[in-house]
VEXLUM-358547 format. One record per residue: residue number from 1; residue in three letters; x, y, z of N, C-alpha, C in turn. Coordinates in steps of 0.1 Angstrom, whole numbers. Atoms other than C-alpha are relative to their C-alpha. Layout:
N
<site><k>NUM</k><r>ALA</r><n_east>X</n_east><n_north>Y</n_north><n_up>Z</n_up><ca_east>X</ca_east><ca_north>Y</ca_north><ca_up>Z</ca_up><c_east>X</c_east><c_north>Y</c_north><c_up>Z</c_up></site>
...
This chain:
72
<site><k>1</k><r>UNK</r><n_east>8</n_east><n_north>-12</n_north><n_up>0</n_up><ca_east>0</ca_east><ca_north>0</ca_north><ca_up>0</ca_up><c_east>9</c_east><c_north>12</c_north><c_up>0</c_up></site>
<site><k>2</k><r>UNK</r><n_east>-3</n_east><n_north>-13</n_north><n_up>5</n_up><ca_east>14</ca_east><ca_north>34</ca_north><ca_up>-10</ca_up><c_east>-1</c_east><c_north>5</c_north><c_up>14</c_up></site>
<site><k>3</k><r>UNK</r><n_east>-3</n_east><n_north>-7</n_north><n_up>-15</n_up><ca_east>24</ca_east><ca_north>57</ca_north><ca_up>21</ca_up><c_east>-6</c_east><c_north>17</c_north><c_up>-6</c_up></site>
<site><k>4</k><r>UNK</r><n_east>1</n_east><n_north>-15</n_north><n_up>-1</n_up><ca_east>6</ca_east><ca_north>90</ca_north><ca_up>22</ca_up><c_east>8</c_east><c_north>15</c_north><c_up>3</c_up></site>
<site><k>5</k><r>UNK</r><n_east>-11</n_east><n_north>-13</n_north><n_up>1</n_up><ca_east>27</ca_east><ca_north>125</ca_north><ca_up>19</ca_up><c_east>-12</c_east><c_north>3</c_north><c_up>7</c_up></site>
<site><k>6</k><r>UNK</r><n_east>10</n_east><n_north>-17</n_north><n_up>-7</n_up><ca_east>13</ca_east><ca_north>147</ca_north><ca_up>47</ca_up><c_east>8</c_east><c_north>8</c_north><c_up>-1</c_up></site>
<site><k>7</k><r>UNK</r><n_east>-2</n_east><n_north>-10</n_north><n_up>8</n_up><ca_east>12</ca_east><ca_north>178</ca_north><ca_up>34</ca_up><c_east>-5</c_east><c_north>11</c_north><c_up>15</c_up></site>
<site><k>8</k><r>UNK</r><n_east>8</n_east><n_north>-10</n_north><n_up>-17</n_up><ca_east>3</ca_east><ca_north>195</ca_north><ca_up>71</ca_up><c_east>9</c_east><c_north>9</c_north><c_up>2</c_up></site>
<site><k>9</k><r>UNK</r><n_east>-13</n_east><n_north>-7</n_north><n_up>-4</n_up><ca_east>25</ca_east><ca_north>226</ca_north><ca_up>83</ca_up><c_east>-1</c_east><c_north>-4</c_north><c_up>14</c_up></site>
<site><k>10</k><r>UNK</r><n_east>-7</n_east><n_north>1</n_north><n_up>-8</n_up><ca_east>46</ca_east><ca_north>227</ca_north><ca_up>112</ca_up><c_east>-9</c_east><c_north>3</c_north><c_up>15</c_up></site>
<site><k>11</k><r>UNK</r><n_east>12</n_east><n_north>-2</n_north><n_up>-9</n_up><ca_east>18</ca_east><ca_north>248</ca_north><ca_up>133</ca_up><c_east>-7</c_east><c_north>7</c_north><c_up>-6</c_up></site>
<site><k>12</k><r>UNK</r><n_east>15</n_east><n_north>-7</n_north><n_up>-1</n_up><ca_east>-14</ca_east><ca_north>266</ca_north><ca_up>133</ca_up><c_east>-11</c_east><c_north>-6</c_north><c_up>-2</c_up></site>
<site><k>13</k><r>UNK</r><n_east>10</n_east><n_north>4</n_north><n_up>1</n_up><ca_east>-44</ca_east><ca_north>256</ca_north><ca_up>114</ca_up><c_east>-2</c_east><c_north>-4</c_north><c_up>-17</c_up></site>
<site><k>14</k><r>UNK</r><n_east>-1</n_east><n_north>5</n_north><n_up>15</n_up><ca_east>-54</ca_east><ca_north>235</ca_north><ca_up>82</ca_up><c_east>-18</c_east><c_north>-3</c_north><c_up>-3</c_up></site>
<site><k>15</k><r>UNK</r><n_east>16</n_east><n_north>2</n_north><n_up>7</n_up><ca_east>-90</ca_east><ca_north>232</ca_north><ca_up>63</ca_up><c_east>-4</c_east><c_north>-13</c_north><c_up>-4</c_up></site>
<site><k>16</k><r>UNK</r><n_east>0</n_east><n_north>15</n_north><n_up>4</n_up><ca_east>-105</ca_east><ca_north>200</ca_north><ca_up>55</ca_up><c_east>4</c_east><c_north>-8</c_north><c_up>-9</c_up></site>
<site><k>17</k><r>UNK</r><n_east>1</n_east><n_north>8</n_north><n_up>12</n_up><ca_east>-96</ca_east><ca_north>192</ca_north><ca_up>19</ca_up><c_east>16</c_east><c_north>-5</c_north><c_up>9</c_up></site>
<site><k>18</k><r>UNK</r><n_east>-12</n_east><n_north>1</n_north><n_up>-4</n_up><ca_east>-56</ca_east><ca_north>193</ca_north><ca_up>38</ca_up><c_east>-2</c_east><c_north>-17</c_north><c_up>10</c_up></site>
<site><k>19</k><r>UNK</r><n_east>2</n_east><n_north>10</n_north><n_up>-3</n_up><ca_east>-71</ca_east><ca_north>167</ca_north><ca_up>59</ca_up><c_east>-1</c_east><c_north>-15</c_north><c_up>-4</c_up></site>
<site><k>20</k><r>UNK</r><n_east>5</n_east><n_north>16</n_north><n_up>8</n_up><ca_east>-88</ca_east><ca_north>141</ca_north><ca_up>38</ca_up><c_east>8</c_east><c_north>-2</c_north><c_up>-7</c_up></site>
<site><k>21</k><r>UNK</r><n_east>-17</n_east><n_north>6</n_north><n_up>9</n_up><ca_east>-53</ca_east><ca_north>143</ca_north><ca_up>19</ca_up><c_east>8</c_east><c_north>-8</c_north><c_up>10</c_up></site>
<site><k>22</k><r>UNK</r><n_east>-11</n_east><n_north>7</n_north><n_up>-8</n_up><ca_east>-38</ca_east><ca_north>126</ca_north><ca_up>49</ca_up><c_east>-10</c_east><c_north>-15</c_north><c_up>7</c_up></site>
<site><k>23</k><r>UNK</r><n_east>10</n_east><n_north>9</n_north><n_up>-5</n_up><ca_east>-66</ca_east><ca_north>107</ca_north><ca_up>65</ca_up><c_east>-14</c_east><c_north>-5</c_north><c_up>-11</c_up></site>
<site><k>24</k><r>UNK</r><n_east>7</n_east><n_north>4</n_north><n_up>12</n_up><ca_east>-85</ca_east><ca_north>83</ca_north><ca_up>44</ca_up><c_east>-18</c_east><c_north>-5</c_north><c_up>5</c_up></site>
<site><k>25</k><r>UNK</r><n_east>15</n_east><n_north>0</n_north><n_up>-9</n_up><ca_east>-120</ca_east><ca_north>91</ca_north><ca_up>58</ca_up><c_east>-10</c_east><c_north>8</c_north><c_up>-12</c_up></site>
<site><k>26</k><r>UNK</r><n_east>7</n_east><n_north>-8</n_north><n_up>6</n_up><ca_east>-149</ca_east><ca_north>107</ca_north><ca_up>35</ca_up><c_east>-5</c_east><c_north>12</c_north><c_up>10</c_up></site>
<site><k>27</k><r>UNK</r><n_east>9</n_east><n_north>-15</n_north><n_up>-10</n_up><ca_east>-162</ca_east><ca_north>140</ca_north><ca_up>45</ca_up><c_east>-12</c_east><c_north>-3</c_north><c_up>12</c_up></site>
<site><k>28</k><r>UNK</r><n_east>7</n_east><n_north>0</n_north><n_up>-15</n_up><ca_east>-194</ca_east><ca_north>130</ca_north><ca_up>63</ca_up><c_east>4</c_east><c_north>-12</c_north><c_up>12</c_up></site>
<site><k>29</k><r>UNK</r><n_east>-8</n_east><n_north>9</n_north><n_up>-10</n_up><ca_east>-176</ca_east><ca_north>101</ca_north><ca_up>80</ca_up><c_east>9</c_east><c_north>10</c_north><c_up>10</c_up></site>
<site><k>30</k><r>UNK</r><n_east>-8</n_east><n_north>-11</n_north><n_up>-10</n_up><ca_east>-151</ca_east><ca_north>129</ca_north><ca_up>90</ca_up><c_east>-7</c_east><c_north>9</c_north><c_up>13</c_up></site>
<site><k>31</k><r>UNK</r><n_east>11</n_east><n_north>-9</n_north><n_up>-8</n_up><ca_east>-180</ca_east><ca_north>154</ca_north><ca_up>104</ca_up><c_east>-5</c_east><c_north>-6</c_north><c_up>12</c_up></site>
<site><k>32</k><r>UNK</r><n_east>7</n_east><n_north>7</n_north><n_up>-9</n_up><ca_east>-199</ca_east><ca_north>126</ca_north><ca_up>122</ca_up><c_east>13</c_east><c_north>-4</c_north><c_up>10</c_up></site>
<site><k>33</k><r>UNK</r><n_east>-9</n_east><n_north>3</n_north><n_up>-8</n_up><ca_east>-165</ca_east><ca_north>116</ca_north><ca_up>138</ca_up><c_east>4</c_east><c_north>14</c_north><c_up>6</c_up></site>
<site><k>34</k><r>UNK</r><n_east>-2</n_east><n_north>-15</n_north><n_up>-7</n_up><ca_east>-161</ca_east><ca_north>153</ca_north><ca_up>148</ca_up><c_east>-11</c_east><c_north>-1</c_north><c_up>10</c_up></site>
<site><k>35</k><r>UNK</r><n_east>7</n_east><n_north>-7</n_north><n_up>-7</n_up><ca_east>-193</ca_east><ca_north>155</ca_north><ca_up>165</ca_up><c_east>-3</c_east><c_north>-15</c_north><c_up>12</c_up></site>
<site><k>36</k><r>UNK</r><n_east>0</n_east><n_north>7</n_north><n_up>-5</n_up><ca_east>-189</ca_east><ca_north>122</ca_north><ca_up>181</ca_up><c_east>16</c_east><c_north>-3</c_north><c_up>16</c_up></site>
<site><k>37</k><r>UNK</r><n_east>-9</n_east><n_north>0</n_north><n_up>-4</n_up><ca_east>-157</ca_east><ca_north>131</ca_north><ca_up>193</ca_up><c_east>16</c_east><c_north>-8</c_north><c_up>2</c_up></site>
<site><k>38</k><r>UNK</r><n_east>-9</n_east><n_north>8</n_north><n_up>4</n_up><ca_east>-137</ca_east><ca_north>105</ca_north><ca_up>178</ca_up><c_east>12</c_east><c_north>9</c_north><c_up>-8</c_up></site>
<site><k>39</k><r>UNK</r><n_east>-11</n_east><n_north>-11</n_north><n_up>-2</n_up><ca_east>-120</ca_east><ca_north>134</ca_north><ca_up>160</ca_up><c_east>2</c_east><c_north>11</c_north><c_up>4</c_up></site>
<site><k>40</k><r>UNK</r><n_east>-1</n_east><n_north>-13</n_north><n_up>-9</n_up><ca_east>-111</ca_east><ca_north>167</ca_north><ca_up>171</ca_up><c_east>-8</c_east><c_north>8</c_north><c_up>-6</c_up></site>
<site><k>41</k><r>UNK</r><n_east>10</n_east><n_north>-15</n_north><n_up>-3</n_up><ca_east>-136</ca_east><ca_north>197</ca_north><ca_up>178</ca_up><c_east>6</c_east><c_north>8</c_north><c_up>-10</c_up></site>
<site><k>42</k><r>UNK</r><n_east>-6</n_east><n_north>-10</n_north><n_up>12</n_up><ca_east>-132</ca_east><ca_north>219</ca_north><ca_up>145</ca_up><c_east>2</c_east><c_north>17</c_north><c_up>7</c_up></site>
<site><k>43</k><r>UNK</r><n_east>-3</n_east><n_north>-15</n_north><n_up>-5</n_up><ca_east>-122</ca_east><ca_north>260</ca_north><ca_up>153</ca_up><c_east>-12</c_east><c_north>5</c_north><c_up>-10</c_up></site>
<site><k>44</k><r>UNK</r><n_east>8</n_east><n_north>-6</n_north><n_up>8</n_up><ca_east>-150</ca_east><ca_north>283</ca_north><ca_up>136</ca_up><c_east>10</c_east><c_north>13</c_north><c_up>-1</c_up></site>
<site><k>45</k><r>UNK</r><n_east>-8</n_east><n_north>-18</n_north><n_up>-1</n_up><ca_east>-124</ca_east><ca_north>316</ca_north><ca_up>119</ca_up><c_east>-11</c_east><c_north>6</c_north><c_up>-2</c_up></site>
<site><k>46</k><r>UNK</r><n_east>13</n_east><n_north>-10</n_north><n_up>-1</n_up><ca_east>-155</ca_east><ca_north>331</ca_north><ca_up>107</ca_up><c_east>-10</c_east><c_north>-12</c_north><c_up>-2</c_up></site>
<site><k>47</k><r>UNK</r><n_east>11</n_east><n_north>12</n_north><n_up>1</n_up><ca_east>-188</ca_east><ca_north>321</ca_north><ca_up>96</ca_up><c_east>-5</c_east><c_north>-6</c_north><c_up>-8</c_up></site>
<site><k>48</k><r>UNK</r><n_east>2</n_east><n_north>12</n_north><n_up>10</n_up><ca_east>-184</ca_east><ca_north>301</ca_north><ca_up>65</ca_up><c_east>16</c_east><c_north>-4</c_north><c_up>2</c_up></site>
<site><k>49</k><r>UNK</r><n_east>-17</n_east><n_north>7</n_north><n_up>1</n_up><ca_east>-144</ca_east><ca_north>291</ca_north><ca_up>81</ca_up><c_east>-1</c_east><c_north>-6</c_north><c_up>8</c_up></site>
<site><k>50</k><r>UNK</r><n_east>-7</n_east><n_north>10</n_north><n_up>-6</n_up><ca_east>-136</ca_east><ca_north>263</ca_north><ca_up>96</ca_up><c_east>10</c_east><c_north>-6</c_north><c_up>-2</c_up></site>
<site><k>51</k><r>UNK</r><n_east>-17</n_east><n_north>5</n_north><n_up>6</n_up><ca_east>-103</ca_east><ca_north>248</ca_north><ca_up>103</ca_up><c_east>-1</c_east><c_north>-7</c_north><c_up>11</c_up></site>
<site><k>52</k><r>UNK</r><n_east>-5</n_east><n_north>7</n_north><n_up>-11</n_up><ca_east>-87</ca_east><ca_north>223</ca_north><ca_up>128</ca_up><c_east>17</c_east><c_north>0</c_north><c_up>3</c_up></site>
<site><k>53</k><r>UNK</r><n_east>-18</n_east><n_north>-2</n_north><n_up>-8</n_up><ca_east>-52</ca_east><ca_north>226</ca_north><ca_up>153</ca_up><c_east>3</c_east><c_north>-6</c_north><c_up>-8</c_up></site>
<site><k>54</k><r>UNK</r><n_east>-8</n_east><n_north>10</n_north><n_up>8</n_up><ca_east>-26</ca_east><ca_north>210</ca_north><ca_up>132</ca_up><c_east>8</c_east><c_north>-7</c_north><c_up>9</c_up></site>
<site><k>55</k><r>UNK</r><n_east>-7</n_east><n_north>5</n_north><n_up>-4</n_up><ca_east>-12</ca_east><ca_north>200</ca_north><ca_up>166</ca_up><c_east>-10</c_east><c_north>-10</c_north><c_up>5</c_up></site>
<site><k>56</k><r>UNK</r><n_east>11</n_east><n_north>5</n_north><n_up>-5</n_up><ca_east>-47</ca_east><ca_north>184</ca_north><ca_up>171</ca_up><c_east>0</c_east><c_north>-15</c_north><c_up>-10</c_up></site>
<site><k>57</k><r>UNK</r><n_east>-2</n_east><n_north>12</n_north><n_up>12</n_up><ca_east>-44</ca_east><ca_north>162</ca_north><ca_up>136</ca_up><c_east>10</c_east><c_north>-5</c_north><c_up>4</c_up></site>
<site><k>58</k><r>UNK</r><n_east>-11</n_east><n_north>8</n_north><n_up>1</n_up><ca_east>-9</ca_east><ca_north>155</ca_north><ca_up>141</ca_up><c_east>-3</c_east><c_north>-13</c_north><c_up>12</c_up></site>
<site><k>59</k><r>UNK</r><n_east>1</n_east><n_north>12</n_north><n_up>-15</n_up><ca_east>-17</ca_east><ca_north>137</ca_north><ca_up>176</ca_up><c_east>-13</c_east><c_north>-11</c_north><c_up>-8</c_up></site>
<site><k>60</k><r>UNK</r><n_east>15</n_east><n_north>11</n_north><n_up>8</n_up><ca_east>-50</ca_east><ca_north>119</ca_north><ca_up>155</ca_up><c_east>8</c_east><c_north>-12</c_north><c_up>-6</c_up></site>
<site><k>61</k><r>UNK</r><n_east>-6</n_east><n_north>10</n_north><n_up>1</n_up><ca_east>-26</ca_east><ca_north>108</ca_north><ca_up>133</ca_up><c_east>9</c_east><c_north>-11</c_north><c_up>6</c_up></site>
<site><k>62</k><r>UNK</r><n_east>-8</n_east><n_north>13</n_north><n_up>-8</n_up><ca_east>-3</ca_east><ca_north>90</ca_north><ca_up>154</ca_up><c_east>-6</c_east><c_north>-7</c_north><c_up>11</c_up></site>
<site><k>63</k><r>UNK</r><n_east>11</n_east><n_north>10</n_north><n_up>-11</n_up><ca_east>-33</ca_east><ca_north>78</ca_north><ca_up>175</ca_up><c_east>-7</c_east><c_north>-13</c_north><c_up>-10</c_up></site>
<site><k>64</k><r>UNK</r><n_east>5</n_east><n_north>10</n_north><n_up>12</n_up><ca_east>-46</ca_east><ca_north>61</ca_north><ca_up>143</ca_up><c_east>13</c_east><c_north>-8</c_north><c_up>-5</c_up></site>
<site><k>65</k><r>UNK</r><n_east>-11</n_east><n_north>8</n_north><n_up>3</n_up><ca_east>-11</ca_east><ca_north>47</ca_north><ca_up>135</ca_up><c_east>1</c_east><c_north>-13</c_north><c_up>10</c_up></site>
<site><k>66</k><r>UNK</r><n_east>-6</n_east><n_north>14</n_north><n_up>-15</n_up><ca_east>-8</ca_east><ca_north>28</ca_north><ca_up>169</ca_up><c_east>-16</c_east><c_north>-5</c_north><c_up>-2</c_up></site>
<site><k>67</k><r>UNK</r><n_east>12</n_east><n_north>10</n_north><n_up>-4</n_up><ca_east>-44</ca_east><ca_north>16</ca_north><ca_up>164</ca_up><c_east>-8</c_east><c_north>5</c_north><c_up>10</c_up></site>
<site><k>68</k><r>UNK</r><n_east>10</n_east><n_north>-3</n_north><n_up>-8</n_up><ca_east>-61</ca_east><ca_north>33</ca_north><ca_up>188</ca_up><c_east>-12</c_east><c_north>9</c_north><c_up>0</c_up></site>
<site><k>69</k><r>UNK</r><n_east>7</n_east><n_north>-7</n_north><n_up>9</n_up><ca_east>-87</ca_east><ca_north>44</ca_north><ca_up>162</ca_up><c_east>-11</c_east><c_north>9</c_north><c_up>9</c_up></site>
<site><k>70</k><r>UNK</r><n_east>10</n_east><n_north>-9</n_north><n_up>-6</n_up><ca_east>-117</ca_east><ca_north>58</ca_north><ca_up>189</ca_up><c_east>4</c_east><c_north>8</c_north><c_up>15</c_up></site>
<site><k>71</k><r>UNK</r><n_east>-6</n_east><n_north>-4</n_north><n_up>-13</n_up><ca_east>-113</ca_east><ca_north>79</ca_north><ca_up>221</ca_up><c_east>6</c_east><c_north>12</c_north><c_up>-3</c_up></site>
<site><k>72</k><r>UNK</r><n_east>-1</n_east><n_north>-8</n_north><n_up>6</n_up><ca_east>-104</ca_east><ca_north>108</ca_north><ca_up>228</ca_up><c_east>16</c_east><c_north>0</c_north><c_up>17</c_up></site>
């Protein structure tokens, strides 16, 4: 299986398409795991912006690496 390039910066904040490039989730799969708390609580910058910590994803990712796919 091919190894995913994340494409995430170092810090701040990244938009969803940034996401679903690294995590192989569809969008409403993504949403319902947001509101479920499986993944992290999105930021609102205004009122059609949303974004998520990138120190928030990084930690997802390497929670999803070790398998420890739900939980927060």
């Amino acid at each position: 299986m091919a190894q995913r390039k994340l494409s995430l910066p170092e810090f701040g904040v990244v938009r969803l398409p940034q996401i679903l490039a690294c995590i192989p989730v569809c969008e409403s799969a993504w949403w319902e795991g947001c509101r479920t708390g499986r993944y992290p609580k999105p930021v609102k910058l205004g009122p059609r912006t949303t974004a998520w910590r990138v120190e928030d994803i990084k930690e997802l990712i390497e929670r999803l690496g070790k398998g420890e796919g739900s939980g927060k």
